[in-house]
Each structure stands twice: as structure tokens, then as C-alpha cells.
Biopython code that builds the backbone (N, CA, C, O; Angstrom):
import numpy as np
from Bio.PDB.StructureBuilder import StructureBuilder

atoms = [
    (1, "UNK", "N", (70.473, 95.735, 96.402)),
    (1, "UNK", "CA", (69.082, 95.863, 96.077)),
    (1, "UNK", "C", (68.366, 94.651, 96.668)),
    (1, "UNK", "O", (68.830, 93.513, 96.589)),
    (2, "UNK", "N", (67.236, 94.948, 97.251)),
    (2, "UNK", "CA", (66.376, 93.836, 98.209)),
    (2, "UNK", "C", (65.914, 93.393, 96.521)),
    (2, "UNK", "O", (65.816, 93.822, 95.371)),
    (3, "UNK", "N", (65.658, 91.693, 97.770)),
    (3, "UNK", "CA", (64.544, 90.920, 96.476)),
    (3, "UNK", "C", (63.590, 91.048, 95.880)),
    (3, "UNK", "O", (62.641, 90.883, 96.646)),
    (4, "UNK", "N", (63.359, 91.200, 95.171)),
    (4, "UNK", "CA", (61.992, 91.443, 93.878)),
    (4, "UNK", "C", (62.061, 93.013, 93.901)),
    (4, "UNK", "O", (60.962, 93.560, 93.812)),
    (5, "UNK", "N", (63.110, 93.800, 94.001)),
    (5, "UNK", "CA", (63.409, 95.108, 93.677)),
    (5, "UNK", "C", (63.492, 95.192, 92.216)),
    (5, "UNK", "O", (63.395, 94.228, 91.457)),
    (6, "UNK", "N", (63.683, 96.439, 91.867)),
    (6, "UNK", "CA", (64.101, 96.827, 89.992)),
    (6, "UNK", "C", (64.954, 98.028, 90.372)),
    (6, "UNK", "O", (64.632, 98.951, 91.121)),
    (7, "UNK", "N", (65.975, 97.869, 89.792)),
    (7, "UNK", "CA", (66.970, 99.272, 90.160)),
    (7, "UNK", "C", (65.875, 100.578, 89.525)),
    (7, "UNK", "O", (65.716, 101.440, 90.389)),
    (8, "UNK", "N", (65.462, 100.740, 88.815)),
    (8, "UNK", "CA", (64.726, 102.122, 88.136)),
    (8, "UNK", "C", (63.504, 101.804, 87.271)),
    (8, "UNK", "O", (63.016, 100.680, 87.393)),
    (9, "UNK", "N", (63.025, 102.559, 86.520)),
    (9, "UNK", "CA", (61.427, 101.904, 86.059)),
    (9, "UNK", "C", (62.899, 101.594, 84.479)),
    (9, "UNK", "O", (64.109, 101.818, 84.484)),
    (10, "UNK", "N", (61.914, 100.981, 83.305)),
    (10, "UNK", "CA", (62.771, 100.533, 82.327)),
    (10, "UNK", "C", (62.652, 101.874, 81.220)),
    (10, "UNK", "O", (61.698, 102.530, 80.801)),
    (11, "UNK", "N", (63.989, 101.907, 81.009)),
    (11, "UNK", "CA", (64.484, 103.455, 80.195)),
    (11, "UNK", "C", (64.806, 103.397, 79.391)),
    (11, "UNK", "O", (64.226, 102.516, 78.757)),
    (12, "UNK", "N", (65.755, 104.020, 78.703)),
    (12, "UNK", "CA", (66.773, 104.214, 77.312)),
    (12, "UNK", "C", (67.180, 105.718, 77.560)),
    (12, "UNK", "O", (66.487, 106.679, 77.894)),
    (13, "UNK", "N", (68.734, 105.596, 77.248)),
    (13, "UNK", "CA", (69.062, 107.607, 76.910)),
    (13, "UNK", "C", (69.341, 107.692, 75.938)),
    (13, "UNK", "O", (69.730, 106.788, 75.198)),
    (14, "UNK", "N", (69.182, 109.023, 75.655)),
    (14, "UNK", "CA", (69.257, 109.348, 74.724)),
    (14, "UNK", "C", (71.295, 109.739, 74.323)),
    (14, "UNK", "O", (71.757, 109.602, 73.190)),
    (15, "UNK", "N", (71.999, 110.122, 75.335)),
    (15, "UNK", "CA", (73.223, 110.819, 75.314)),
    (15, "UNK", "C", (74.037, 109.553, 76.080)),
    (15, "UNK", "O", (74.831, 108.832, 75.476)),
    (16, "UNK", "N", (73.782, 109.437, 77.185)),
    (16, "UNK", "CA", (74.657, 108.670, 78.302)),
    (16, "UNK", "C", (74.843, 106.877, 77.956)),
    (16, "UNK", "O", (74.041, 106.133, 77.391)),
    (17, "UNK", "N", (75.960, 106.616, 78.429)),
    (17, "UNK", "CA", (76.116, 105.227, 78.253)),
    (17, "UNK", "C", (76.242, 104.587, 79.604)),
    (17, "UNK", "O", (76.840, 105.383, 80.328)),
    (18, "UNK", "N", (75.900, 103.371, 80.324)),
    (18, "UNK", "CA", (76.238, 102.911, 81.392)),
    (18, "UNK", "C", (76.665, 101.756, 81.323)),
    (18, "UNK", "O", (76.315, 100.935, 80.475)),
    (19, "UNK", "N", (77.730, 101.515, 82.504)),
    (19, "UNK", "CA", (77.735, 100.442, 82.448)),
    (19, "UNK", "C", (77.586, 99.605, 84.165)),
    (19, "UNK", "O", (77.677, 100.190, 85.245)),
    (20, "UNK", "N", (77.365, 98.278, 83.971)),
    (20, "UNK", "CA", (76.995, 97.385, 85.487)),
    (20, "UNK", "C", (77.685, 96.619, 85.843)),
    (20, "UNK", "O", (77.816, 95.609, 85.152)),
    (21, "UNK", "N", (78.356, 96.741, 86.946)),
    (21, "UNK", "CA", (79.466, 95.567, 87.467)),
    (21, "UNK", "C", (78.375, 94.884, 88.651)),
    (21, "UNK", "O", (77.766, 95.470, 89.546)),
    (22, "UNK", "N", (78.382, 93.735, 88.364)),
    (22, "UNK", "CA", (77.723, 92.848, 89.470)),
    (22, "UNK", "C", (78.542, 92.576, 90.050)),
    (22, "UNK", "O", (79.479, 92.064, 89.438)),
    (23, "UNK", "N", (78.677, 92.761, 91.600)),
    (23, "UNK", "CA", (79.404, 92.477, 92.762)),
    (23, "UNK", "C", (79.063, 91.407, 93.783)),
    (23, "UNK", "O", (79.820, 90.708, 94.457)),
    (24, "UNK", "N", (77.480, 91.457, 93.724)),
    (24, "UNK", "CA", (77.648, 90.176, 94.577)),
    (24, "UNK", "C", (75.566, 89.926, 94.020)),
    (24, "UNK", "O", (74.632, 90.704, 93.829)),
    (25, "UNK", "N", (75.731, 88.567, 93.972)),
    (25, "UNK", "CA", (74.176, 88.261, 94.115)),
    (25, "UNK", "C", (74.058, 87.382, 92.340)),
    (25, "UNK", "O", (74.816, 86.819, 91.550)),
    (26, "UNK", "N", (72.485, 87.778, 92.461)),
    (26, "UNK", "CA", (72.123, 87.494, 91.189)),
    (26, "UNK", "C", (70.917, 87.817, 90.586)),
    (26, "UNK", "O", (69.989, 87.831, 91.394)),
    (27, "UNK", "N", (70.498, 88.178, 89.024)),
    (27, "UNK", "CA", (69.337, 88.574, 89.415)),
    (27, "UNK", "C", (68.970, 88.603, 87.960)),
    (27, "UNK", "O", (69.528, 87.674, 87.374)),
    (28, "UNK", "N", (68.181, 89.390, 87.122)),
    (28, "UNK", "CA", (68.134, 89.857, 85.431)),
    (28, "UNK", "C", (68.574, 90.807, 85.217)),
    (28, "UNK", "O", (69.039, 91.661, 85.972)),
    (29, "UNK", "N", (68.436, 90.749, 83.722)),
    (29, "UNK", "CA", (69.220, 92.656, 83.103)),
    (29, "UNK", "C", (67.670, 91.954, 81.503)),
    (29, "UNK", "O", (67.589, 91.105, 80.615)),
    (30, "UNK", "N", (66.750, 93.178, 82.178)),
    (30, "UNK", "CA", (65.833, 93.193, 81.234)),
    (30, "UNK", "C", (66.535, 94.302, 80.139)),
    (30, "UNK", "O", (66.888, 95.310, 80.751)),
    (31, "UNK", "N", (66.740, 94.353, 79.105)),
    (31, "UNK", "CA", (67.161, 94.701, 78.187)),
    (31, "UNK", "C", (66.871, 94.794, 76.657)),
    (31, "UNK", "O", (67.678, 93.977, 76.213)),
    (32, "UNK", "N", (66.129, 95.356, 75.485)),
    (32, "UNK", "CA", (65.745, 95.689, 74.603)),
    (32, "UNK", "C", (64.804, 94.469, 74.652)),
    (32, "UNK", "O", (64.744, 93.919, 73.552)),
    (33, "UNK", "N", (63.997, 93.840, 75.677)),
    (33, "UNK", "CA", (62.983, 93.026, 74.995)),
    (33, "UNK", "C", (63.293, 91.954, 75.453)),
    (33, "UNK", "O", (62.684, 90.949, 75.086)),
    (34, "UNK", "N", (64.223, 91.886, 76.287)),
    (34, "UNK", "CA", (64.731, 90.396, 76.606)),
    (34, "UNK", "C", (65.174, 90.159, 78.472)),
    (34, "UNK", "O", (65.735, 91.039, 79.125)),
    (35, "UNK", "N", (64.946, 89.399, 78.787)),
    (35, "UNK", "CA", (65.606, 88.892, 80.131)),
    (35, "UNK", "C", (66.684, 88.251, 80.418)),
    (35, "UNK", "O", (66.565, 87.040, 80.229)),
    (36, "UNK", "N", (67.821, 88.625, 80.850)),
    (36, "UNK", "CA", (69.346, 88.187, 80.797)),
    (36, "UNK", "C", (69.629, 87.874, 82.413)),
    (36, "UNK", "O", (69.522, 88.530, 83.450)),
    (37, "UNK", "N", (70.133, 86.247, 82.002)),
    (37, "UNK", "CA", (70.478, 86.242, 83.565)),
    (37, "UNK", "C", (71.711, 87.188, 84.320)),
    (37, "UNK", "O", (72.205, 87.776, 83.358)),
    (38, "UNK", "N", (72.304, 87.541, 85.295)),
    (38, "UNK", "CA", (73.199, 88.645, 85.469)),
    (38, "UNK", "C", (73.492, 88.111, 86.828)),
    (38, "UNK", "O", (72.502, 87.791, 87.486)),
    (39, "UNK", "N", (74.993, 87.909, 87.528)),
    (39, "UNK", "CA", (75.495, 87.406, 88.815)),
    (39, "UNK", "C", (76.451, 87.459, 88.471)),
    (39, "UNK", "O", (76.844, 87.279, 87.318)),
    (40, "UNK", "N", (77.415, 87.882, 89.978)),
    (40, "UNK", "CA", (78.530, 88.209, 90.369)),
    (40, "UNK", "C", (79.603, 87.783, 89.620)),
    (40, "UNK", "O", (79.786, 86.631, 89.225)),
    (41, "UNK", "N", (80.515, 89.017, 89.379)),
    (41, "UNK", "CA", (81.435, 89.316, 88.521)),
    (41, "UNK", "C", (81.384, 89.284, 87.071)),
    (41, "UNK", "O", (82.310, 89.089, 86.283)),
    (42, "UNK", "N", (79.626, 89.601, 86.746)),
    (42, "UNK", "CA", (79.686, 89.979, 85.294)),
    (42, "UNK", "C", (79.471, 91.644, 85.222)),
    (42, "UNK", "O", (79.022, 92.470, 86.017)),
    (43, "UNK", "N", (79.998, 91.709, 83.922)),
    (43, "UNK", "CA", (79.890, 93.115, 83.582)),
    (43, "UNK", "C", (78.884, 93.516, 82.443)),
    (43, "UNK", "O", (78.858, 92.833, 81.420)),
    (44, "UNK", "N", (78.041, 94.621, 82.589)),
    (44, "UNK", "CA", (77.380, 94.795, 81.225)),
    (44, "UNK", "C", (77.743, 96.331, 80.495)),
    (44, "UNK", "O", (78.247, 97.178, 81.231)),
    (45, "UNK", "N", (77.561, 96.572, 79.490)),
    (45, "UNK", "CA", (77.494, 97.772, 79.267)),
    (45, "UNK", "C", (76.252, 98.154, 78.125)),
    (45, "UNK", "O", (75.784, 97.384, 77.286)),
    (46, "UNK", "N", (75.995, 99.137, 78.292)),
    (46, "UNK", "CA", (74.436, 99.681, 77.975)),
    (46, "UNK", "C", (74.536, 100.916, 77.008)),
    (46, "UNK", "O", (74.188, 101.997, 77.483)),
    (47, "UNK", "N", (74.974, 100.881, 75.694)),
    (47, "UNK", "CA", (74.337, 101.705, 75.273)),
    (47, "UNK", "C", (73.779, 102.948, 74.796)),
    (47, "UNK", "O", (72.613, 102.645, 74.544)),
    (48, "UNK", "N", (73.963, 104.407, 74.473)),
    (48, "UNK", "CA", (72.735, 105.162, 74.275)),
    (48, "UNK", "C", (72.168, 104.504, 73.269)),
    (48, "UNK", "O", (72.684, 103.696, 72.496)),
    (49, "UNK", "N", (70.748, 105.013, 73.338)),
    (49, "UNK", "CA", (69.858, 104.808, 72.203)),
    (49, "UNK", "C", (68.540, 103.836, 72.386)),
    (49, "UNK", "O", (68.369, 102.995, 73.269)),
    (50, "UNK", "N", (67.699, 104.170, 71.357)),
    (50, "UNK", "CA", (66.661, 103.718, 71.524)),
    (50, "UNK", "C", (66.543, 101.935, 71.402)),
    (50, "UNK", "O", (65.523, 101.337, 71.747)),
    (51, "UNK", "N", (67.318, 101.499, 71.054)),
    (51, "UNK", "CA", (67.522, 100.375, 70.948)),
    (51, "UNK", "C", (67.862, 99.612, 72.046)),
    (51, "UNK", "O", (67.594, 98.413, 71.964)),
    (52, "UNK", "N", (68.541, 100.134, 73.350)),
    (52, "UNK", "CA", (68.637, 99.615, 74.256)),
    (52, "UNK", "C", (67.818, 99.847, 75.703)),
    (52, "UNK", "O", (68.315, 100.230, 76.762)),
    (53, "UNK", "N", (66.891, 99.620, 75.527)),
    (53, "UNK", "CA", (65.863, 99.853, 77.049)),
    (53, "UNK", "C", (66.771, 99.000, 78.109)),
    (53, "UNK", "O", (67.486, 98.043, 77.814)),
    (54, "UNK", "N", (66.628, 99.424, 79.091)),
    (54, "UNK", "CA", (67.084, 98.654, 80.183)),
    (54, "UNK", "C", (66.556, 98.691, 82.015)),
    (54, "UNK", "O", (65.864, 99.505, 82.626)),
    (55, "UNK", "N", (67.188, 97.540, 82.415)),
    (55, "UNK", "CA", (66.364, 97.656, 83.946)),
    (55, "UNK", "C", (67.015, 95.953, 84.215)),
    (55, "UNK", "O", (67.016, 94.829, 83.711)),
    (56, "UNK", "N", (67.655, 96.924, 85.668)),
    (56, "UNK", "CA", (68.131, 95.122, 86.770)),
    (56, "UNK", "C", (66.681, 94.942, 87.286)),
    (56, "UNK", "O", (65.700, 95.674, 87.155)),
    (57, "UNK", "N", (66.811, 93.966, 87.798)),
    (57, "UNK", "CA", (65.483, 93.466, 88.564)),
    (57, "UNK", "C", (66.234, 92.041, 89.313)),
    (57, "UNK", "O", (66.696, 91.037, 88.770)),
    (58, "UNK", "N", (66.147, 92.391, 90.693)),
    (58, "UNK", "CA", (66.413, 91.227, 91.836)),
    (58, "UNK", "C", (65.728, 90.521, 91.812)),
    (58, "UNK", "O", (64.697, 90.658, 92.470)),
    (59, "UNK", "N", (65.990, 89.222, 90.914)),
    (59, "UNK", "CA", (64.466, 87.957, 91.241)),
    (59, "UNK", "C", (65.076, 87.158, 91.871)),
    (59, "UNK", "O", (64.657, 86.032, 91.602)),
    (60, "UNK", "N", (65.995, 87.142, 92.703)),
    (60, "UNK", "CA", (66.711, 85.685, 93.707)),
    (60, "UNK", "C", (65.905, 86.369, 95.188)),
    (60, "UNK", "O", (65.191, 87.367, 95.291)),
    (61, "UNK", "N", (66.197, 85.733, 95.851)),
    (61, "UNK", "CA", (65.701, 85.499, 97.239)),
    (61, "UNK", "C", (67.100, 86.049, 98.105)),
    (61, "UNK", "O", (67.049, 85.661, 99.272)),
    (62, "UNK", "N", (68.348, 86.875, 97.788)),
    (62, "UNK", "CA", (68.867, 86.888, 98.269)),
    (62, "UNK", "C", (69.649, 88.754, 97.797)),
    (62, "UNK", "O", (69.576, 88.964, 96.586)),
    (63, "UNK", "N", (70.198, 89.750, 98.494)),
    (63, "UNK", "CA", (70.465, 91.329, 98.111)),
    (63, "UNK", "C", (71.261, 90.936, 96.763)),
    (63, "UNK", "O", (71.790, 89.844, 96.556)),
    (64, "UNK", "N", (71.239, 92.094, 95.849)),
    (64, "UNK", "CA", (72.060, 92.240, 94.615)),
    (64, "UNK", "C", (72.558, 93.397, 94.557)),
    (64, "UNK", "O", (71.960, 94.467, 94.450)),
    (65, "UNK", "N", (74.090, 93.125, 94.653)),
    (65, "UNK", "CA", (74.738, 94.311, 95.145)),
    (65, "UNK", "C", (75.038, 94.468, 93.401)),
    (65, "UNK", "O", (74.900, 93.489, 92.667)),
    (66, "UNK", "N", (75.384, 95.575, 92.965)),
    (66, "UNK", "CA", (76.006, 96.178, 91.671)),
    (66, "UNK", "C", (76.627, 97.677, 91.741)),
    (66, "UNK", "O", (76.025, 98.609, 92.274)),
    (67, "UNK", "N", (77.901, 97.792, 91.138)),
    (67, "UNK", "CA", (77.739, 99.130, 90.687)),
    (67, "UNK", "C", (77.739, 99.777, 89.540)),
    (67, "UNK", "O", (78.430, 99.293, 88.643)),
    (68, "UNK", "N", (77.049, 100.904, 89.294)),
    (68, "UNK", "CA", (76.319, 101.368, 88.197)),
    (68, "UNK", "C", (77.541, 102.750, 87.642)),
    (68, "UNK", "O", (77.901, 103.477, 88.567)),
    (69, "UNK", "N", (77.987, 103.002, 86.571)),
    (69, "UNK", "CA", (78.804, 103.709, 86.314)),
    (69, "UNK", "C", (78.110, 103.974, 84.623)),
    (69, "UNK", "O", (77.773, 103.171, 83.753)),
    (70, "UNK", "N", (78.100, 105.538, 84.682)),
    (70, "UNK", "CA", (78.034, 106.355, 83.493)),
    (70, "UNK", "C", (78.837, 107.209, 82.831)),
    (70, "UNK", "O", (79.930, 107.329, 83.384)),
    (71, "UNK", "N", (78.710, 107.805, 81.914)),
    (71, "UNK", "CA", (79.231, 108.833, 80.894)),
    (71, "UNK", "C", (78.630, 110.342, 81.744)),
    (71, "UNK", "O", (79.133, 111.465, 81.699)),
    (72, "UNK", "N", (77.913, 110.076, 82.180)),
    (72, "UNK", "CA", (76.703, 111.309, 83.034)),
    (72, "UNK", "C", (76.972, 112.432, 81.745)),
    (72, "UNK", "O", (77.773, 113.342, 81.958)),
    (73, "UNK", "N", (76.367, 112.356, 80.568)),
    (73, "UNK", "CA", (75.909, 113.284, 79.449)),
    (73, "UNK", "C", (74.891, 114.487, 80.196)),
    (73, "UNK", "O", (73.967, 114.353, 80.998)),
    (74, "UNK", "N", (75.399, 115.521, 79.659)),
    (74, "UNK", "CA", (74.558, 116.656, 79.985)),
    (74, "UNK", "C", (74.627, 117.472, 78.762)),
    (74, "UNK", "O", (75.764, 117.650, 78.325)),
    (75, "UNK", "N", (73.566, 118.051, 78.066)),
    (75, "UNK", "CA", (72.149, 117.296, 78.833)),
    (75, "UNK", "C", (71.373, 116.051, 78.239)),
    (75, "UNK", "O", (71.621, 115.645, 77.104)),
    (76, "UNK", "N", (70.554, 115.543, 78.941)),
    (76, "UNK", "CA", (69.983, 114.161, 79.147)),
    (76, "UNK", "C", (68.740, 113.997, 78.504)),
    (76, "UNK", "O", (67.883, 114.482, 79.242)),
    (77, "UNK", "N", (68.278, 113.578, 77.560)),
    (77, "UNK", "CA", (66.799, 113.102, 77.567)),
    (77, "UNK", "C", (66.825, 111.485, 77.836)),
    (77, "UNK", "O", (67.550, 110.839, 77.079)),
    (78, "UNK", "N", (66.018, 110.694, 78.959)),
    (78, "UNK", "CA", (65.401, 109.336, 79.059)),
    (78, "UNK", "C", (64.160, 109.046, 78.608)),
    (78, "UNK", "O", (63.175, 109.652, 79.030)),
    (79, "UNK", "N", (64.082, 107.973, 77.595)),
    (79, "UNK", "CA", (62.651, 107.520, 77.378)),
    (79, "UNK", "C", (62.071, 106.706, 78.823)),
    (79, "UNK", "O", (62.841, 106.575, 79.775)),
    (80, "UNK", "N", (61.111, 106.349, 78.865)),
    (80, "UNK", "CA", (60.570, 105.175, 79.123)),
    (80, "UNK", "C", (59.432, 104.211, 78.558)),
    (80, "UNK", "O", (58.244, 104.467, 78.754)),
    (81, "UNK", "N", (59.791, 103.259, 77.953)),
    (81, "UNK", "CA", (58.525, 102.738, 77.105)),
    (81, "UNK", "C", (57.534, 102.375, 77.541)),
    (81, "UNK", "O", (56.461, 102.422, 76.940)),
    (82, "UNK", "N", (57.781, 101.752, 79.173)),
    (82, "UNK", "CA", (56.504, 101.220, 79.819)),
    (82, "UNK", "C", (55.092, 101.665, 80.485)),
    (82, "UNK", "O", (54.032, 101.092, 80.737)),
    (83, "UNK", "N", (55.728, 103.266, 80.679)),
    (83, "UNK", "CA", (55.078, 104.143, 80.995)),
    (83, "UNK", "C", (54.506, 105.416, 79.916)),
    (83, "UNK", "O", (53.672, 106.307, 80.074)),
    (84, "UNK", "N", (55.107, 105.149, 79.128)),
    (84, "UNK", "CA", (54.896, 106.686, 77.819)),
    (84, "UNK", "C", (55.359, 107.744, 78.251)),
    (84, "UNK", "O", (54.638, 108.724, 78.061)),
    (85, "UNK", "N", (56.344, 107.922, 78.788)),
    (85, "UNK", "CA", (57.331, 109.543, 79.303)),
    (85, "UNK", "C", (58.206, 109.591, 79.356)),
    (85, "UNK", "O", (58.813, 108.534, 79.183)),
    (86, "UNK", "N", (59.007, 110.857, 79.638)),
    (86, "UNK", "CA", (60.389, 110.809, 79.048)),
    (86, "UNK", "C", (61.022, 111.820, 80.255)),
    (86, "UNK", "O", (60.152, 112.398, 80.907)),
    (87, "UNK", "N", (62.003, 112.021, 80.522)),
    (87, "UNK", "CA", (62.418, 112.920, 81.591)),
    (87, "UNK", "C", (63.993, 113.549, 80.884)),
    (87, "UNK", "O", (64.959, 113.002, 80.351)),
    (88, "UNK", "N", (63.701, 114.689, 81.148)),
    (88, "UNK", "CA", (64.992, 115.788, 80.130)),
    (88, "UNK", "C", (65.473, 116.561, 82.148)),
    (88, "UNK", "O", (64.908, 116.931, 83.178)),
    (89, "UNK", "N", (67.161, 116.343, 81.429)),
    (89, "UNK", "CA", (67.954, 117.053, 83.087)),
    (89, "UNK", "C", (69.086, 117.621, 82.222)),
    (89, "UNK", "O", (69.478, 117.215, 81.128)),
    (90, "UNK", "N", (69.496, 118.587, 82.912)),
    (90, "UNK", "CA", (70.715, 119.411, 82.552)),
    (90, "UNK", "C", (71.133, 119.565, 83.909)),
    (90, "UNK", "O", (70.392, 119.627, 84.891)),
    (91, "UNK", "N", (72.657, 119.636, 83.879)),
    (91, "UNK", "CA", (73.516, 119.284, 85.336)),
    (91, "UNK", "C", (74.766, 120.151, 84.838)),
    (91, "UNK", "O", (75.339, 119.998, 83.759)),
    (92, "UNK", "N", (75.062, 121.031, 85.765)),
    (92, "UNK", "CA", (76.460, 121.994, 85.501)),
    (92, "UNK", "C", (76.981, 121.423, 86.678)),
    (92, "UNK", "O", (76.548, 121.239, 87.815)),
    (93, "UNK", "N", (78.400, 121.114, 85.876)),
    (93, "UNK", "CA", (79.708, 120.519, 87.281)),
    (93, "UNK", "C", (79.140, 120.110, 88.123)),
    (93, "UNK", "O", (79.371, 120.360, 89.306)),
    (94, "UNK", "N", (77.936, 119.113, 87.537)),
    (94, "UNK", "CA", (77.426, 117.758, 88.148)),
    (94, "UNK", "C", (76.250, 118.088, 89.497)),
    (94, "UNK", "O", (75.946, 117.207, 90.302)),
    (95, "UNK", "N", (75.900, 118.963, 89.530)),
    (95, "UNK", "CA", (74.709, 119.614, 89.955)),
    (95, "UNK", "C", (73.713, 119.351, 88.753)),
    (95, "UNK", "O", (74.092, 119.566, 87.602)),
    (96, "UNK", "N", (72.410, 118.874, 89.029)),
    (96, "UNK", "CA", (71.170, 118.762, 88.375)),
    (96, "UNK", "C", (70.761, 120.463, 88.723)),
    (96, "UNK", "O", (70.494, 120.889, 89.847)),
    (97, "UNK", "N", (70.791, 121.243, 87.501)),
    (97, "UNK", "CA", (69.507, 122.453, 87.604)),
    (97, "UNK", "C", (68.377, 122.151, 86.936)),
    (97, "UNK", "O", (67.399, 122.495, 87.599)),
    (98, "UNK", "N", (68.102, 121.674, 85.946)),
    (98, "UNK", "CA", (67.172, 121.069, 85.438)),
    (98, "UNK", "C", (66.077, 119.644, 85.469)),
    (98, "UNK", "O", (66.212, 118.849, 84.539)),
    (99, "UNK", "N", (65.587, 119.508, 85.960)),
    (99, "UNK", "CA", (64.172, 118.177, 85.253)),
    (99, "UNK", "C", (63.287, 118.247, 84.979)),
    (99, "UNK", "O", (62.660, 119.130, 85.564)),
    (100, "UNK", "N", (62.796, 117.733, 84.308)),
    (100, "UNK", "CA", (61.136, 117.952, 83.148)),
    (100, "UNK", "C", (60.663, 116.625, 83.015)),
    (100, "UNK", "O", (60.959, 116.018, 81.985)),
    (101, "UNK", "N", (59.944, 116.046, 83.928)),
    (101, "UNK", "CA", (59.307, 114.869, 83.241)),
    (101, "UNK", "C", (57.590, 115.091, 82.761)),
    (101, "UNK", "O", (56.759, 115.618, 83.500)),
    (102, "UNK", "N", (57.365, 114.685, 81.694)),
    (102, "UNK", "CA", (56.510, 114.694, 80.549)),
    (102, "UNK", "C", (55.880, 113.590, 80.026)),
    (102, "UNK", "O", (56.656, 112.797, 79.493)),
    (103, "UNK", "N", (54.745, 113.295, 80.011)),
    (103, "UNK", "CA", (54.118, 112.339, 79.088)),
    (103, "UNK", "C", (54.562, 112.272, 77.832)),
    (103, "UNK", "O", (54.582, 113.426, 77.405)),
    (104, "UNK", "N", (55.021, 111.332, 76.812)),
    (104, "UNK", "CA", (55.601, 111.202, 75.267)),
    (104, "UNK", "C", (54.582, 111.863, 74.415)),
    (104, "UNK", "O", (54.929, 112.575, 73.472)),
    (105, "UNK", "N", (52.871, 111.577, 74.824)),
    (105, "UNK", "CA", (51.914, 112.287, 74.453)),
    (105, "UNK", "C", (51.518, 113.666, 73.805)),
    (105, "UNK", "O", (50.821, 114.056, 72.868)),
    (106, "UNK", "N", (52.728, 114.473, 75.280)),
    (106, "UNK", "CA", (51.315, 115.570, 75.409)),
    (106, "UNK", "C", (52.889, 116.885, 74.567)),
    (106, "UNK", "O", (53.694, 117.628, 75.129)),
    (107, "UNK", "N", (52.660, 116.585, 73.178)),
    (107, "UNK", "CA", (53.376, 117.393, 72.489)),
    (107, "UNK", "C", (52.615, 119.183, 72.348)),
    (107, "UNK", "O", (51.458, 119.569, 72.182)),
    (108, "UNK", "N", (53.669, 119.758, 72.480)),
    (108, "UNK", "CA", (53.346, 121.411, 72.119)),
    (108, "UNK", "C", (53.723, 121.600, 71.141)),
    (108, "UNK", "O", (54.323, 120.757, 70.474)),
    (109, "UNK", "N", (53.347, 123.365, 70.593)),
    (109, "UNK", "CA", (53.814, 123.482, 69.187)),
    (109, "UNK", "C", (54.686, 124.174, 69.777)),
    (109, "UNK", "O", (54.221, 124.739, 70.767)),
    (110, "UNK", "N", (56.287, 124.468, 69.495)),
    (110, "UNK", "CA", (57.354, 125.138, 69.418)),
    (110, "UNK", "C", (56.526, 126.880, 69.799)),
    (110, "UNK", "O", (57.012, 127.622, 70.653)),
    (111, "UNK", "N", (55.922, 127.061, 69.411)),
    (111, "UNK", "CA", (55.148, 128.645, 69.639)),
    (111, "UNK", "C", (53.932, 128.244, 71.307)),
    (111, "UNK", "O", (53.582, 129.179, 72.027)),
    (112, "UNK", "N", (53.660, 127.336, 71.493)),
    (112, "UNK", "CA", (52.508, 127.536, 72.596)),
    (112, "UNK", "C", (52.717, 128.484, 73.874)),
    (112, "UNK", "O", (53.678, 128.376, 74.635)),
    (113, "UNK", "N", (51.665, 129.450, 74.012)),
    (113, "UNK", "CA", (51.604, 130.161, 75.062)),
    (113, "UNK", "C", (53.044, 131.342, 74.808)),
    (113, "UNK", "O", (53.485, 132.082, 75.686)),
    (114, "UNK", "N", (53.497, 131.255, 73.566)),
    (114, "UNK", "CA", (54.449, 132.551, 73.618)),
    (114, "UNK", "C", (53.566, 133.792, 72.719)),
    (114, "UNK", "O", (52.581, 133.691, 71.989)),
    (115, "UNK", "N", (54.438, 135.047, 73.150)),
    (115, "UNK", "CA", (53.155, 136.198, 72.682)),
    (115, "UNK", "C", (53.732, 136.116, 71.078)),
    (115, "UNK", "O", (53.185, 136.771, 70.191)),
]
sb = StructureBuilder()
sb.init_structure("model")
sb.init_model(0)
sb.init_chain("A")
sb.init_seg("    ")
for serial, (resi, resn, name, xyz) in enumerate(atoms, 1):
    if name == "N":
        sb.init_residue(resn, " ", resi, " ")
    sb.init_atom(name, np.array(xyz, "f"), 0.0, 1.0, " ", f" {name:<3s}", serial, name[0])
structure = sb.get_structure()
């Protein structure tokens, strides 16, 4: 990941757990509210739940290599707090058929638009 990158906007799942092997570099692990320093050959693990928001972010001047490994839960709901939306995926034998991203907002009633 180039410098002053963010691996993804900052999330939480609802099902899936991940975890981060830092391989080379250095950088943060913004995490439920907090900024964690994070460089080569640490490991993190992340979580479901609302309690754990998360997001790398490259603040060195130099690439941050990591690899990212999940549970890949199907199916998926992600919050995001920073934005107010949430994104729902369903994946058969690891094919995505499903995504829905949604404002946290814009709730329906269980009946809308059915006859």
C-alpha cells in the first residue's frame, strides 16, 4: 500500500473475522477509536462486531506491504461509522452474487412496495 493510503474506508462485520500479518513497512491499525502503531512482523486479529471498527492507514513515507486473511462469512453485513452505511454480500463457493450498499438511514418497513 502507497503512502498516506488506507487499505478500505473504516468498517466493522457483522459475521467475518480478520486477521493482518504485516510483512514489510509500517504504518497504523485505526481500530475501535484508537490509533495503533503496526510494522513488520506484527500480527493483528480483528474481531466480528460492533465493537471493533477497523482500517490500516500507511502514514510512513515508505510501501506497507500486509496480508489480510478472513473467515469470508457468508452472508456478510459491514457497518461503516464514518460514513453512515452499511453494505450486505452473499457469495456461493466464493463467488459474490449479492451487494447492497445502503445508507444506515434510509430504513423500510418489512412490507414497502409489496402488494
Amino acid at each position: 500500500m502507497a503512502p498516506g493510503k488506507r487499505s478500505c474506508p473504516y468498517h466493522f462485520h457483522h459475521a467475518q473475522e480478520e486477521m493482518f500479518v504485516i510483512i514489510e513497512g509500517e504504518g497504523s491499525l485505526r481500530v475501535a477509536g484508537e490509533m495503533l502503531p503496526i510494522r513488520t512482523g506484527d500480527i493483528v486479529f480483528i474481531p466480528a462486531g460492533s465493537e471493533y471498527p477497523h482500517q490500516i492507514i500507511n502514514t510512513s513515507q515508505a510501501p506497507l506491504k500486509y496480508l489480510s486473511i478472513s473467515t469470508r462469512e457468508t452472508p456478510e453485513v459491514c457497518e461503516y461509522p464514518d460514513s453512515g452505511k452499511y453494505q450486505a454480500m452473499v457469495s456461493v463457493q466464493g463467488t459474490r452474487v449479492f451487494t447492497a450498499n445502503q445508507r444506515t438511514t434510509e430504513n423500510l418497513d418489512y412490507w414497502e412496495g409489496e402488494p
